[in-house]
N, C-alpha and C positions, 0 to 999 in steps of 0.2 A: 585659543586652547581647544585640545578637542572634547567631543561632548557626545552623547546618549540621547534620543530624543523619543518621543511617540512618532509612527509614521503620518505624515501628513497628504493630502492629492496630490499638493506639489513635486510631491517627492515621488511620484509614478514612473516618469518618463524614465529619471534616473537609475531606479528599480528593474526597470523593465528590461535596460540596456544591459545592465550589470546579470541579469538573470539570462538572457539570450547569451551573453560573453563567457560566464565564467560557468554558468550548468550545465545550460544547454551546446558550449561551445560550438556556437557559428556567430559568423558575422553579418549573418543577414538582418536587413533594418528592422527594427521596431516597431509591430503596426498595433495599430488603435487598439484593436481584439483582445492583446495581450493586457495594453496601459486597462482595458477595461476590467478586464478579467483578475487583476488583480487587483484592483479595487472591491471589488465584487465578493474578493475571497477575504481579505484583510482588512476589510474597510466596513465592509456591511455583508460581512460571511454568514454563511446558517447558525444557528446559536447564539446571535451577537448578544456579547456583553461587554459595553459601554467604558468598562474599566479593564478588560483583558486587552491589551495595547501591543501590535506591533513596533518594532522598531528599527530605527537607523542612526548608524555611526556617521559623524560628522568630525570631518580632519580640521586642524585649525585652521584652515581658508573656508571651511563652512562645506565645504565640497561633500555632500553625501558619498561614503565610500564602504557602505557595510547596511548590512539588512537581517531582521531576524523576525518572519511571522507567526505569529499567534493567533489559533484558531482556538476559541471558545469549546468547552465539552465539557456541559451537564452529567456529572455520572450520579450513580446510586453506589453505597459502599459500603456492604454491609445493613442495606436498611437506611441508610439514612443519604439526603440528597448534598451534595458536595459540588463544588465549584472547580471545576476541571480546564486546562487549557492544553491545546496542542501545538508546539515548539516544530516548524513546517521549513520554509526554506529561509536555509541561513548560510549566507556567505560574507565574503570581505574582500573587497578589492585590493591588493598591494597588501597583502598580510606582510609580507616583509618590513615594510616601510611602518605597521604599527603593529607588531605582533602579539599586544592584547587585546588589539580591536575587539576580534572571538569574543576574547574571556568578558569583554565590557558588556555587550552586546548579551551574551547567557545571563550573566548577571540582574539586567535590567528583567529580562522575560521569568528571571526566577523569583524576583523582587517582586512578582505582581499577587494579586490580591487573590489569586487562586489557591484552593486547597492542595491539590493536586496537578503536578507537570508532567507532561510524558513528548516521548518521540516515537517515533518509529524508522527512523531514515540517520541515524549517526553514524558518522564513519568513524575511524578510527581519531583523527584529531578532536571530533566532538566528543566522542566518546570519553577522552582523556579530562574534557572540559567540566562536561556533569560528573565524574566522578572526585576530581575533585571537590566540587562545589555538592557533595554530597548525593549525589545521582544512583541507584541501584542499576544495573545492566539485569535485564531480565531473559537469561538464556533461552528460556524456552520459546521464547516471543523472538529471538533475534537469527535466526535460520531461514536460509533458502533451500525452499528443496525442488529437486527436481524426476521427472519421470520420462523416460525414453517411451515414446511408441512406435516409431519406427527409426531405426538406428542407425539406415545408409543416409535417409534426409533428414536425421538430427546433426551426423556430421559436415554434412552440407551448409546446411542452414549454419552451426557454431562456427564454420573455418570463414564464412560471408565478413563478417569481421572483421577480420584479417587479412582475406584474399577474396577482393570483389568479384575476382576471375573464377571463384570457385560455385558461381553459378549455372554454371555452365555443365554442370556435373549433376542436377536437379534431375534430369530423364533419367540418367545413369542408376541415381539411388530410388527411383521409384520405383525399378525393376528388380534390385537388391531386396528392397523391403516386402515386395510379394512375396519371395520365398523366406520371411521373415513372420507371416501372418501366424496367427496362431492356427495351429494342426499342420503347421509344415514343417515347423524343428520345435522340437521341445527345449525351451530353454525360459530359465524364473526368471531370466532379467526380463526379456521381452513379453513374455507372457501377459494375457491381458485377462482379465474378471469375466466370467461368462453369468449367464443367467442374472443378469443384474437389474435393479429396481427401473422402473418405467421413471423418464418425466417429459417434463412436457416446456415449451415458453410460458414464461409468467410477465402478466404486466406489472406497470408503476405500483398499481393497486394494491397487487397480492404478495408485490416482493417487499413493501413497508411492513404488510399485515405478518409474512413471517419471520419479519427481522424482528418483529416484534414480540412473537412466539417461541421464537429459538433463543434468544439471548436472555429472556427471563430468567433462566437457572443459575445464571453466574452470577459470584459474591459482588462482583466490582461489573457494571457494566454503565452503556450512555445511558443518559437520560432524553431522548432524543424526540422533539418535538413533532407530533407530524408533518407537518408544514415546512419543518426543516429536514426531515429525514427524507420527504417527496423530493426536494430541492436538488439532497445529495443524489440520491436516486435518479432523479432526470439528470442530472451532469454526469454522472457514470456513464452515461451511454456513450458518449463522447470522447473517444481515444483513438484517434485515426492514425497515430504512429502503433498501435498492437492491434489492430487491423479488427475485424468482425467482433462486436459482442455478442454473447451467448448468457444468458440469462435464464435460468430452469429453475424450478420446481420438481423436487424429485417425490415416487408419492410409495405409496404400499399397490399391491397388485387391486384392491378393491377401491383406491384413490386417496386413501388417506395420506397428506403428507405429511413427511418425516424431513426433510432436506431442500434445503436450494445449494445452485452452485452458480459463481458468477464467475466467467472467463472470456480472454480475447484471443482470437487467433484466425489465421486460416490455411487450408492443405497446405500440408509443405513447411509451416512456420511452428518456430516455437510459441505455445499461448504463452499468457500468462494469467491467472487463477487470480481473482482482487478479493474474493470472498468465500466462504463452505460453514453455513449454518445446517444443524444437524439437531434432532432432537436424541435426548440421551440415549446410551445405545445406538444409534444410526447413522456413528460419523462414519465409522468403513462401508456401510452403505453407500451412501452416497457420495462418496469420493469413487467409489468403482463403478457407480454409473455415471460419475462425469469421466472419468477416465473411457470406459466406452463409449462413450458420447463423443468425444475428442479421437478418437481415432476413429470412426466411421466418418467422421469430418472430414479426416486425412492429416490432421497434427502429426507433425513430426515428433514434440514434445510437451509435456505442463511443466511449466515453472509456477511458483506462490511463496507465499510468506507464514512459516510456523504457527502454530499455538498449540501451548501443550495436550489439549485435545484432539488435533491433529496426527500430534507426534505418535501418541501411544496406536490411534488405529494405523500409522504408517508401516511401524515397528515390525520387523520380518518380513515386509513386503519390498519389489526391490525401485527403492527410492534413493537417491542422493541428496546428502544436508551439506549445506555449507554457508559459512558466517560472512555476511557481504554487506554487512551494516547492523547496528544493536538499537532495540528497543530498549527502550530509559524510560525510569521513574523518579520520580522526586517529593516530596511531602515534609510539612514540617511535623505534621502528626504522626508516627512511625507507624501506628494502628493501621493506616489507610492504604501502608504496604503490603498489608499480607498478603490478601489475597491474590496481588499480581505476583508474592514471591510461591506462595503455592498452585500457581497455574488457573486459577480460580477466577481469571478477570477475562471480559472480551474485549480482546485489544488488539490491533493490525487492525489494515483492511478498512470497511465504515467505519471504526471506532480509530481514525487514524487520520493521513493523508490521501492516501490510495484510491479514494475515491473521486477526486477532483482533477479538474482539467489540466493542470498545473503538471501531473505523471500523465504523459502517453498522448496527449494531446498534440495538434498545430495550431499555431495562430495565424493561418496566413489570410484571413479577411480580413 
């Protein structure tokens, strides 16, 4: 019969296979790096608590055929400290063959002894999954948005894609986008933020001390240990499929800081944006000094992931939003909702997946 289990070591390789096949889709072999790396994330991840338990579906020959990890996440909520878990990569092999593996597999990870559940990575079949099983979808948290900086090697870079041959066009739009720069055609889409706040590289050090500064004001945020927020911290740097990290401290003109911004990218490529803490008041700052920061880089564009603090300094500036997966909530306390449904919680990003090797990473040692 088939069955639900906690994940066990044994069950690595299988995992590992099934992760390379059906997310990462290729078939190249399995190395150590990965079987490690996923222990490391699910087995004895940062936060670990003993009773928040990954899992795998097992068909009746016993055959691991399904996976659902659970990352630990200490929050605060309201004042008061709360048992949090994060719902991370979850798939099923031959969903055909048992089509409520899924729904078995949610079940178990909502079953667990946490106050509070979240995602941030649901597509649309999950999505359907936690809403049944009682899930809020949190709009504001589930948006992509995007920002052109240069628009001949943004469509470059988007049609790569599609047409590997349209690399080849890369000189092409780089001479396109000069007569693109700002004071050569006035135009709001392209337009870029002038006189913008200074920043500067931040280490390990000072990028914990202002994750720990900026996120204080929020009703619902982590509870994050330093040891394990250094942890997250050092693996961020680590994403060699989104090419360069960039890591800033944004400050006031006499050095005080107001903001950090964490993004990956290089000339030519779309970044992508993992984080943007901001003290009250100073999220449109600092998002326009990462934005010229990324285009003296030579970013073609910023990609990232919403939060309604985001949204609001976005609003009338010209940005593209679009839904490419939904942020989920769950609680059996309704109370512990709120403030993710008034915008009020720090969620995406560190308080997520996004920061692990598992998004944007290779495992090829």
């Amino acid at each position: 019969m088939s069955s639900v289990r906690p994940l066990a070591r044994s069950d690595l390789p299988t995992v590992a296979e099934m992760l390379q096949r059906i997310l990462r889709k290729t078939q190249a072999p399995v190395t150590p790096a990965l079987e490690s790396y996923l222990a490391e994330i699910f087995l004895d991840g940062p936060h670990r608590d003993p009773e928040i338990k990954s899992h795998v579906y097992l068909r009746d020959d016993g055959r691991v055929a399904g996976f659902i990890g659970a990352l630990a996440l200490p929050m605060v909520i309201e004042g008061k400290a709360v048992r949090g878990a994060l719902c991370g990569t979850f798939m099923v092999d031959g969903h055909a063959e048992d089509p409520f593996a899924g729904a078995r597999l949610m079940r178990a990870f909502l079953a667990g002894p946490q106050d509070i559940s979240l995602t941030e990575t649901a597509n649309d079949i999950s999505t359907a999954m936690w809403r049944k099983l009682n899930g809020t979808v949190l709009p504001g948290y589930s948006l992509e948005w995007l920002r052109v900086l240069r628009p001949a090697e943004f469509l470059v870079e988007a049609a790569k894609g599609f047409f590997g041959a349209a690399r080849i066009a890369s000189p092409v739009a780089r001479l396109v986008d000069v007569f693109f720069r700002p004071g050569k055609v006035q135009s709001r889409f392209f337009s870029l933020p002038a006189n913008t706040l200074p920043s500067e590289e931040a280490d390990d050090q000072r990028t914990a001390a202002l994750f720990s500064r900026f996120i204080e004001p929020y009703a619902a945020r982590p509870q994050w240990e330093e040891a394990s927020l250094r942890r997250m911290i050092a693996e961020s740097q680590r994403k060699a499929l989104y090419g360069t990290m960039v890591r800033h401290a944004v400050t006031t003109r006499d050095g005080r800081p107001v903001g950090l911004f964490l993004y990956y990218g290089d000339p030519g490529r779309i970044g992508r944006v993992i984080q943007i803490l901001a003290a009250p008041g100073q999220t449109g700052a600092v998002i326009d000094s990462m934005l010229a920061h990324a285009a003296r880089r030579g970013l073609a564009a910023l990609r990232g992931r919403t939060m309604p603090t985001l949204i609001e300094a976005m609003l009338g500036q010209p940005f593209l939003f679009v839904n490419a997966g939904s942020s989920m909530v769950h609680a059996r306390d309704a109370s512990l909702l709120e403030p993710f449904r008034a915008g009020k919680a720090f969620f995406n990003g560190f308080a997520g997946e996004s920061w692990s090797r598992l998004i944007g990473d290779r495992f090829d040692d």
